[in-house]
C-alpha positions as CSV (number, residue, x, y, z in Angstrom):
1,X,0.0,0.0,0.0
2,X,1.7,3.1,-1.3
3,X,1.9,5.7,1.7
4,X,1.5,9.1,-0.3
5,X,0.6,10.7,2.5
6,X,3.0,9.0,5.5
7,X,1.9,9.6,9.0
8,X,3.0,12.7,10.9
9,X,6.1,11.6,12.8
10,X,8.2,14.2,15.5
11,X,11.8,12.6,15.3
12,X,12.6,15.1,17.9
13,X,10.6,13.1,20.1
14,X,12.1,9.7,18.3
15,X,15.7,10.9,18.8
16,X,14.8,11.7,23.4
17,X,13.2,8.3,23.5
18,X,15.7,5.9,21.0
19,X,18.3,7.7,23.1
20,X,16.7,6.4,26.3
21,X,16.4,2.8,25.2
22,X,19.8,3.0,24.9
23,X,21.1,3.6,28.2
24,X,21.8,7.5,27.3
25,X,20.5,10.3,29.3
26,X,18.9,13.6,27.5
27,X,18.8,16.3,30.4
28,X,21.6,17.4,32.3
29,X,20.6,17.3,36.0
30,X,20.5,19.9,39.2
31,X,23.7,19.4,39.7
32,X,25.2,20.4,36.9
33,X,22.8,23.5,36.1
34,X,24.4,24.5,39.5
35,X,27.8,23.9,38.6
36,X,27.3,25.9,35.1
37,X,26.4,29.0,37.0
38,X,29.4,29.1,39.3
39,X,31.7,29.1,36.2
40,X,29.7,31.4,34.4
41,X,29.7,33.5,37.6
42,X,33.9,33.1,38.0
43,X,35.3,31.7,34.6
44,X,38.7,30.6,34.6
45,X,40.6,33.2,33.3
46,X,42.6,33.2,30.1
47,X,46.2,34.5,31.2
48,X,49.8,34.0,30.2
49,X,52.1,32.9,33.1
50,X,55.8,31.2,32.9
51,X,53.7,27.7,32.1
52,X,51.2,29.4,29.5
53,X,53.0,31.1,26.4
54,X,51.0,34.0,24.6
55,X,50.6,32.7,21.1
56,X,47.4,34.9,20.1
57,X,49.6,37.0,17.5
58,X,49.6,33.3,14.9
59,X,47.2,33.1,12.6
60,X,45.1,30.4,13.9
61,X,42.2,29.2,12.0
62,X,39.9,26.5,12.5
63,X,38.0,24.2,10.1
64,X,34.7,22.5,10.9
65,X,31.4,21.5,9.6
66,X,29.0,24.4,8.3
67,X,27.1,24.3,11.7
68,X,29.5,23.3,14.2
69,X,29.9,25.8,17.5
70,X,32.0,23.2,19.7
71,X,35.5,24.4,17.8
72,X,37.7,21.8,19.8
73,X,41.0,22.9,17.3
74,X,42.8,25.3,15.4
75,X,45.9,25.2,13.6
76,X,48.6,27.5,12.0
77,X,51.5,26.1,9.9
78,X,55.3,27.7,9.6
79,X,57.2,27.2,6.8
80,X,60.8,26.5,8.2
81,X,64.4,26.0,5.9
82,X,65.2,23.0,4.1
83,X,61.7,22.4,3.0
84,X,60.2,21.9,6.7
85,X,57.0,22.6,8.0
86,X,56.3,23.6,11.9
87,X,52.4,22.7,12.4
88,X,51.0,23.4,15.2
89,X,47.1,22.5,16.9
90,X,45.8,24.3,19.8
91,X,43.6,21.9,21.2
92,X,40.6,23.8,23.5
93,X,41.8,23.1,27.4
94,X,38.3,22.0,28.8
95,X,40.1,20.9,32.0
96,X,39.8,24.2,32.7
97,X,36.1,24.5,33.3
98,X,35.7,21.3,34.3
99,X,37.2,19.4,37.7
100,X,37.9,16.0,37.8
101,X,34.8,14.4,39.9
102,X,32.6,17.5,39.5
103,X,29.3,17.3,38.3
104,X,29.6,17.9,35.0
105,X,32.6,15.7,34.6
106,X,30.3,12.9,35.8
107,X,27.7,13.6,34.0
108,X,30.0,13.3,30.6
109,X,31.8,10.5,31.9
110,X,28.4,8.8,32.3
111,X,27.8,10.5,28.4
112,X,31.2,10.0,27.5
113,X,29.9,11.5,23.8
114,X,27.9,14.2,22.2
115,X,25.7,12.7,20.7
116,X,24.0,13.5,17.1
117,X,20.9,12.0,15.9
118,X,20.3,14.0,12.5
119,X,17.6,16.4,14.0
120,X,19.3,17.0,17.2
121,X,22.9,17.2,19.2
122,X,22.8,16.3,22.6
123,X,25.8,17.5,24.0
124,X,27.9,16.0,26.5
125,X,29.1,19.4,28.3
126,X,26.3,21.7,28.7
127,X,26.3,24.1,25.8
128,X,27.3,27.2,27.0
129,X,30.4,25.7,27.6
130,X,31.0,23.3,24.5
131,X,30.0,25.7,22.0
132,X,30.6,29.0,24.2
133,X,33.1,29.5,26.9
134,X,35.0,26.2,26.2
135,X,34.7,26.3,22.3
136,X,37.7,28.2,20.5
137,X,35.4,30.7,18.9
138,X,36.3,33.1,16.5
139,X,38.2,36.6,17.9
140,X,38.3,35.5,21.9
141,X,41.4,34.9,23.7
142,X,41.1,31.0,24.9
143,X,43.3,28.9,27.3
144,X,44.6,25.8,24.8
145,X,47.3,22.6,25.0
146,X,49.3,23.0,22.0
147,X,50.6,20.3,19.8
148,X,53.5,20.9,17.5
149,X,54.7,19.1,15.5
150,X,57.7,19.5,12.3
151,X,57.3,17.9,9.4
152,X,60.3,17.3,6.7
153,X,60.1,17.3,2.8
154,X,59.6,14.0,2.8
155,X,56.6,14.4,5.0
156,X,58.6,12.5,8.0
157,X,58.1,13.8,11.8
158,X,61.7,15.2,13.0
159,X,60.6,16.5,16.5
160,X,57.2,17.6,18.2
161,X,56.7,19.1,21.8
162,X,53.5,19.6,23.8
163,X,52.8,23.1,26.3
164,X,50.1,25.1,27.3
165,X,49.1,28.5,25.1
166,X,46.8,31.5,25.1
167,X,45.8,31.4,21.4
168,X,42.9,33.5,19.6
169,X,41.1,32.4,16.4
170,X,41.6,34.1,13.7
171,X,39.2,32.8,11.1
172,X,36.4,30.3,12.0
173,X,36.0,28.5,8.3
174,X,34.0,25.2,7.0
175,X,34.9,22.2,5.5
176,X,32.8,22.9,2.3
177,X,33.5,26.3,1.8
178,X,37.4,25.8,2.1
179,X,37.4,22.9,0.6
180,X,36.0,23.4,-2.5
181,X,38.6,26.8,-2.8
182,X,41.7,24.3,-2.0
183,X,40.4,22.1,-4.6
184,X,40.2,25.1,-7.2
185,X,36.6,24.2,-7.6
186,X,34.9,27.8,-6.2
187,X,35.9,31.1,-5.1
188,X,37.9,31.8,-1.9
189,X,35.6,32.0,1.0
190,X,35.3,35.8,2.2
191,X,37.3,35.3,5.1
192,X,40.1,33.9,2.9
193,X,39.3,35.9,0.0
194,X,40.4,39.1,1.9
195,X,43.9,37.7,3.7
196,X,46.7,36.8,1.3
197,X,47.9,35.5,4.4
198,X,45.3,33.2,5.0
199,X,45.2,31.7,1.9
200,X,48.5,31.2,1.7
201,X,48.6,29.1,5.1
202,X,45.9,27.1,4.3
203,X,47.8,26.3,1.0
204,X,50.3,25.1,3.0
205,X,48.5,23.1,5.0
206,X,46.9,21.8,2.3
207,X,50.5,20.9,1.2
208,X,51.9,19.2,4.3
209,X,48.6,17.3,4.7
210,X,47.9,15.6,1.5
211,X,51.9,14.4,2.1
212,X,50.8,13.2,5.2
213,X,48.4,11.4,3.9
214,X,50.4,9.9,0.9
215,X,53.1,8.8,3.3
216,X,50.3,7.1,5.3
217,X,49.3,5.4,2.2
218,X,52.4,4.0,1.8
219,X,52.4,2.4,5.4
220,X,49.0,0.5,4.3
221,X,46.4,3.1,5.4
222,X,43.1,2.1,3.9
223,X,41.1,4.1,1.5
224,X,37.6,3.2,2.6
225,X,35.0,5.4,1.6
226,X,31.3,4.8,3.5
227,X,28.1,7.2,2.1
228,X,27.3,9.6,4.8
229,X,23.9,11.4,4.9
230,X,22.3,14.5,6.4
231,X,18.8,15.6,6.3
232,X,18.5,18.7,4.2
233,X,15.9,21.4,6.7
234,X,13.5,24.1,5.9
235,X,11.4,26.0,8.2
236,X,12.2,22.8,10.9
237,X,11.4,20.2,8.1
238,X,13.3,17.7,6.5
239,X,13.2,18.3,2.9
240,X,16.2,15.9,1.3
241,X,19.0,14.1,2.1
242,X,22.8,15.8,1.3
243,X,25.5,13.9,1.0
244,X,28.8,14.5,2.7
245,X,32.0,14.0,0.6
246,X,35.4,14.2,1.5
247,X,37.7,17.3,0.1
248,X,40.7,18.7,0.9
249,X,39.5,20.2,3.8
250,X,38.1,17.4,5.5
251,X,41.8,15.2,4.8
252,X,43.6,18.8,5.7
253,X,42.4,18.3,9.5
254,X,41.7,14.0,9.7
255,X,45.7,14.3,8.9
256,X,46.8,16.3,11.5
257,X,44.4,15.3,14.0
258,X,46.1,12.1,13.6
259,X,49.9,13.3,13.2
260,X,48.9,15.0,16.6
261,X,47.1,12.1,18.7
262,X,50.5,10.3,17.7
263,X,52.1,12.7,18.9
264,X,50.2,13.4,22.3
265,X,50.6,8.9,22.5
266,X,54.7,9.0,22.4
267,X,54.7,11.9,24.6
268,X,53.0,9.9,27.5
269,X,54.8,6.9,26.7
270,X,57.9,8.8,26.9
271,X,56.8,10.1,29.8
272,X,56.0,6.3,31.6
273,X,52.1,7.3,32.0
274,X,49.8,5.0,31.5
275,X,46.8,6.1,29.0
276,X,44.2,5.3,26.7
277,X,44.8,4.2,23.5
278,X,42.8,3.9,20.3
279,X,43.2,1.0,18.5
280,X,41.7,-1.1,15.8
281,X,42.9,-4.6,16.2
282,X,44.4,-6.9,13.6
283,X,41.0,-8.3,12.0
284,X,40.3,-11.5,12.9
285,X,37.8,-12.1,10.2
286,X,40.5,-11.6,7.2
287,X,39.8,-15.0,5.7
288,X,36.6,-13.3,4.5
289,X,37.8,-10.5,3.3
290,X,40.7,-12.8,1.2
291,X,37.1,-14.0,0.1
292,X,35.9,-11.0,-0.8
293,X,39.0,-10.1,-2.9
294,X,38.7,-13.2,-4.5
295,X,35.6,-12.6,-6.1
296,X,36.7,-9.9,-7.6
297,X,39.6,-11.2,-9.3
298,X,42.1,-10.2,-6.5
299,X,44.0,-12.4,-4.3
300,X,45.6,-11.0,-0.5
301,X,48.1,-12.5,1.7
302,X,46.9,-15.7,3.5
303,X,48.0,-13.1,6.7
304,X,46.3,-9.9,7.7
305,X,48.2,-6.9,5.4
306,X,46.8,-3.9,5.5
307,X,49.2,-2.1,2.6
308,X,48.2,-5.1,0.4
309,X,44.2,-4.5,1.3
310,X,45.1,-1.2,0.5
311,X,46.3,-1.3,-2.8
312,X,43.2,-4.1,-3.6
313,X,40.7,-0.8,-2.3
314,X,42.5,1.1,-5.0
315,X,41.9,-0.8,-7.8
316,X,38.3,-1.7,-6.7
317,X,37.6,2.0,-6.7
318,X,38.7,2.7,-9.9
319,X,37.1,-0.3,-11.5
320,X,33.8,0.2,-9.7
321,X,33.0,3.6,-8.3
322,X,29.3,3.1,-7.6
323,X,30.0,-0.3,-5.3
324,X,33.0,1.2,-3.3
325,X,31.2,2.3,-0.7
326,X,29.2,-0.5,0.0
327,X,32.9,-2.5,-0.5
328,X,34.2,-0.1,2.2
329,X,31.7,-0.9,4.8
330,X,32.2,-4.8,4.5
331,X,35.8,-4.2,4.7
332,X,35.0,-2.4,7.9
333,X,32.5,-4.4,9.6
334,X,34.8,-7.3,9.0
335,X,37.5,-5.4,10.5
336,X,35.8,-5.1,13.5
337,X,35.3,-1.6,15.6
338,X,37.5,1.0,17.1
339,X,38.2,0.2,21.0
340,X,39.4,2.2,23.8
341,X,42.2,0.2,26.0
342,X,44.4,0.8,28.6
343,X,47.8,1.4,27.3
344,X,50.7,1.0,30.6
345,X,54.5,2.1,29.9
346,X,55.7,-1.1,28.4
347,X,52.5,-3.0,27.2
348,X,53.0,-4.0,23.3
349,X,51.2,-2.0,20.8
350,X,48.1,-2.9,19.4
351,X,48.1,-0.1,16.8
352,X,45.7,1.0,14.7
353,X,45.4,-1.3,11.9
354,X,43.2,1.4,9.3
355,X,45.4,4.2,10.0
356,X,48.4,2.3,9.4
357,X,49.9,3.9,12.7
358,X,51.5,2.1,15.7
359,X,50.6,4.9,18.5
360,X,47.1,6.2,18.4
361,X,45.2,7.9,21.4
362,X,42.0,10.3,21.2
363,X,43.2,13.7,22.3
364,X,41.7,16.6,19.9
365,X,38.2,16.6,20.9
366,X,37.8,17.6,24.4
367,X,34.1,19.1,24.2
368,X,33.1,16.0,22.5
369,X,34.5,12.9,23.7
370,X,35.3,11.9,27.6
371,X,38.5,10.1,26.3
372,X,39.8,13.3,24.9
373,X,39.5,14.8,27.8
374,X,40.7,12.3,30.3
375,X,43.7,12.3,28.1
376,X,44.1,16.0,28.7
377,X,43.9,16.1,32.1
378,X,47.2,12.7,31.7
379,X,49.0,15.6,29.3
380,X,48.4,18.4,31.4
381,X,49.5,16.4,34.9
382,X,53.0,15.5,33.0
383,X,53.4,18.7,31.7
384,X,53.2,20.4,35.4
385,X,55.4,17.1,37.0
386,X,52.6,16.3,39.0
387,X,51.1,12.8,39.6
388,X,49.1,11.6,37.2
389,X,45.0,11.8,38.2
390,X,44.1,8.1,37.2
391,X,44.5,4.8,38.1
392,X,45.6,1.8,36.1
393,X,41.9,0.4,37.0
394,X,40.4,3.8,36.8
395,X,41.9,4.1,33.2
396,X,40.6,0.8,32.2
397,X,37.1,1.3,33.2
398,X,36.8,4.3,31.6
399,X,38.3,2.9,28.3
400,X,35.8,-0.3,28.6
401,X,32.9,1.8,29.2
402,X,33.3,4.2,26.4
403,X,33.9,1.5,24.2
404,X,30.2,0.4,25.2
405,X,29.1,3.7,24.8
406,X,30.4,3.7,21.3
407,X,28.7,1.0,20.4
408,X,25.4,2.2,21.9
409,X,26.2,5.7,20.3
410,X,26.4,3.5,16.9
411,X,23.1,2.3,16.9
412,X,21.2,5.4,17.7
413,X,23.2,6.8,15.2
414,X,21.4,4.3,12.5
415,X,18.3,4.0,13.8
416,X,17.7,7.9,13.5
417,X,19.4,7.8,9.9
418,X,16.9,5.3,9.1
419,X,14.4,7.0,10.0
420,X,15.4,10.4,8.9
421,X,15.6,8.6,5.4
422,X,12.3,7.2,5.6
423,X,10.9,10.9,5.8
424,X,13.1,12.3,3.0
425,X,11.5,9.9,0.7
426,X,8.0,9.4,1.5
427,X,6.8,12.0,-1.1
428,X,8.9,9.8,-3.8
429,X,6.6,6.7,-3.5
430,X,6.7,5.6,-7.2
431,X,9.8,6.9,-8.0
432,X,12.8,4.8,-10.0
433,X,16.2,4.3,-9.2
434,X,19.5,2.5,-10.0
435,X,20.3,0.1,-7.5
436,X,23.0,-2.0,-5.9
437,X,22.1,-5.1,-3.9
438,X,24.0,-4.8,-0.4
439,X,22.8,-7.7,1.4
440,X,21.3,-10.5,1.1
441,X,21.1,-12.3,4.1
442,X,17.9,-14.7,5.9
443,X,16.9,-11.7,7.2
444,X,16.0,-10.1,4.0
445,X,18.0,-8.6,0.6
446,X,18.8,-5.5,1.1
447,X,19.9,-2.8,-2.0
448,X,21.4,0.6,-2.2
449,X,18.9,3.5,-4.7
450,X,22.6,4.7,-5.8
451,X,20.6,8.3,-6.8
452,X,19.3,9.0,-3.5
453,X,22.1,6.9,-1.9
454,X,19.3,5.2,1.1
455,X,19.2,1.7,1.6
456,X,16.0,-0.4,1.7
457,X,14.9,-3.8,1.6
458,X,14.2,-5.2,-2.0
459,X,10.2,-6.4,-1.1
460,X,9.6,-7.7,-4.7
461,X,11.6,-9.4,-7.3
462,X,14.5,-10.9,-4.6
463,X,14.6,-13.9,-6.0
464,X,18.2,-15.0,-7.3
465,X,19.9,-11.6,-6.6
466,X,23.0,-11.6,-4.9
467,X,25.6,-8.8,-3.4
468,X,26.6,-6.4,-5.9
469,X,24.3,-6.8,-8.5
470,X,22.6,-3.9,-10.5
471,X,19.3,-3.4,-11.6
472,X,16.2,-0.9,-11.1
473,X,13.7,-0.5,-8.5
474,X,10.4,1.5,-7.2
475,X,10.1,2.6,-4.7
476,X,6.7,1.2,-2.7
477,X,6.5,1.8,0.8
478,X,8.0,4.0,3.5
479,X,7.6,4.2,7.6
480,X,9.2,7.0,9.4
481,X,8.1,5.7,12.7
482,X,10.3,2.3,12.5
483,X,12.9,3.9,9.9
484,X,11.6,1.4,6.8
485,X,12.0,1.8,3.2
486,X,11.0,-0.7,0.8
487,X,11.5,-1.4,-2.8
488,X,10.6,-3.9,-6.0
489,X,12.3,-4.4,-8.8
490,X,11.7,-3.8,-12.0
């Protein structure tokens, strides 16, 4: 029965009660309300002392999503002789606003994420700090740990160090905006159009990052690209579904977020303090994936290789564009997920087996992940000489349960994306698309409309298909409320 006229559904409402059923809360408490208003009342203030250097006269900018208010990093570049590169990340020093064992800290300890459901962010911090006083806004002087890093012509580290800052943002900018200007594809933005400066730092950074990158290539870091959607709003309603693409932008800051989490791991190690890692383990389900090459006329190492996986995701993307994606996220869930462990001074390194790097923690996103800031208050506690503020067992329960929060976090994540889906395409009953089987399981076959890139389950016309095949579909039936869409081919 063809639902032209779907039923009214208030994913605001969907997003509070999906994040219940999973364990999440979605008010902050007395408590913290209380807290919030003595900091508002005394801030800490942002001062230069013998252990803070002044560092507001670089030209920081940051680089974010078009909507994003909780700036958790900025960066400036310095070109330095013999073809060297000084890079450095002020990282937004949350610690500052918010004790160990206070109210808020429990609170996003208990969190241990901001959440996003599509229609909503439920922030782990309350807001006037993560997108306000704690949030490395644009023109204010703001308290930051620093992470520098020099980079030589052959896009090698030869030295880093780690301190405390006073920095000021120069230019808040977005990933699409700068992106499509670094890619030659648009017009400067204004704020870049009107600093020769500016644009001549971000070229840089530009520079230094897509070396990064290729060097990281080389070690065996994977290309995987997974489809990732956002509802398109008007006047509060969803009216499409936008797709997010990488650019230059987007690799500019994922390569030295990494290049500085490596850093920020080696610089505890070095300084024998136990912390939390981030690691993606060897994958223990590579036979299948030596299956999956296999059918396509590829053939991996008996033994997991990630630069040899690597170089198979190449080809695959260049021979078939339209079913990387859907290669990508088998290659991942076969991988298995990210963890947080506890990492002591002398443990062997797990690594990171997607990024191709060795020493990997979560550092850069303070106002948006309890790791990241549990790993600032380990930095800023070895920085001073003083002892360090967790436990061995206190480190490992925090890394265990914001693993399970990940997870949890996950499927929110996709149930709201299903059903933000399911109301971007319920005025399309009817409608045809190319399609790309993605499953086919006892559960159901499953296939990707490649046009409005939305999954669905193939209701008519399954029989025989298999993953990867192509062929058209209607589509027939939508439900917002449980996040279906279903097709038939034809």
């Amino acid at each position: 029965m063809n639902n032209t006229h779907p039923p009214h559904i208030d994913l605001q409402a969907a997003a509070r009660q999906t994040l219940l059923e999973h364990g999440f809360k979605i008010a902050f408490p007395a408590e913290v309300t209380q807290q919030m208003d003595a900091i508002k009342a005394h801030p800490p203030q942002a001062a230069t002392n013998k252990d803070i250097r002044d560092l507001r006269s670089l030209l920081w900018s940051s680089i974010d999503n078009d909507t994003s208010r909780d700036l958790d990093q900025i960066e400036v570049a310095e070109a330095l002789p013999g073809g060297q590169t000084k890079i450095l990340i002020g990282i937004a020093d949350v610690d500052a606003f918010v004790p160990k064992d206070s109210a808020i800290d429990q609170f996003a300890a208990q969190q241990t994420a901001t959440l996003y459901t599509g229609v909503h962010n439920f922030s782990m911090l309350p807001e006037e700090l993560s997108t306000g006083l704690s949030s490395l806004l644009e023109q204010q002087d703001c308290l930051a740990v620093v992470i520098e890093y020099v980079i030589d012509a052959h896009a090698s580290m030869v030295s880093s160090d780690v301190y405390r800052a006073l920095v000021r943002n120069q230019a808040q900018l977005t990933y699409n905006a700068t992106g499509a200007w670094l890619e030659d594809k648009s017009s400067a933005p204004p704020k870049v159009a009107s600093n020769i400066n500016l644009q001549a730092q971000l070229k840089s950074q530009s520079t230094v990052a897509q070396a990064l990158r290729e060097a990281r290539d080389r070690q065996g870091a994977l290309n995987l690209e997974t489809i990732e959607t956002h509802a398109v709003m008007e006047k509060g309603q969803i009216v499409g579904l936008a797709s997010q693409e990488k650019n230059y932008a987007t690799e500019l800051i994922e390569e030295f977020m990494i290049a500085a989490n490596g850093v920020i791991a080696r610089m505890l190690a070095s300084k024998h303090v136990s912390s939390i890692r981030r690691v993606v383990r060897t994958p223990k389900r590579w036979d299948r994936i030596v299956a999956l090459a296999a059918e396509a006329g590829e053939k991996l190492p008996p033994d997991p290789d990630s630069k040899a996986l690597n170089e198979f995701l190449i080809k695959r993307k260049q021979a078939d564009p339209d079913g990387f994606a859907d290669l990508s996220l088998a290659v991942i869930k076969l991988m298995g997920p990210g963890e947080y462990v506890l990492e002591r001074p002398g443990d062997p390194v797990v690594g990171h087996f997607g990024l191709a790097v060795q020493d990997y923690t979560h550092s850069t996103a303070p106002n948006r992940r309890f790791a990241d800031l549990v790993t600032q208050r380990l930095i800023k506690a070895a920085l001073a000489g003083q002892p360090t503020p967790y436990t061995d067992d206190e480190l490992a329960t925090i890394a265990q349960h914001c693993t399970e929060r990940q997870d949890a976090e996950r499927k929110v994540e996709r149930e709201m994306s299903k059903r933000i889906a399911a109301v971007a395409m319920s005025d399309k009953i009817g409608q045809l698309y190319d399609a790309i089987v993605t499953g086919a399981t006892e559960k159901g076959t499953f296939v990707r409309a490649l046009q409005a890139n939305v999954e669905g389950m193939l209701v008519a016309g399954q029989k025989g298909v298999d993953v990867g095949d192509r062929f058209r579909v209607r589509l027939v039936r939508t439900d917002p409320q449980h996040g279906y869409i279903d097709f038939a081919r034809v």
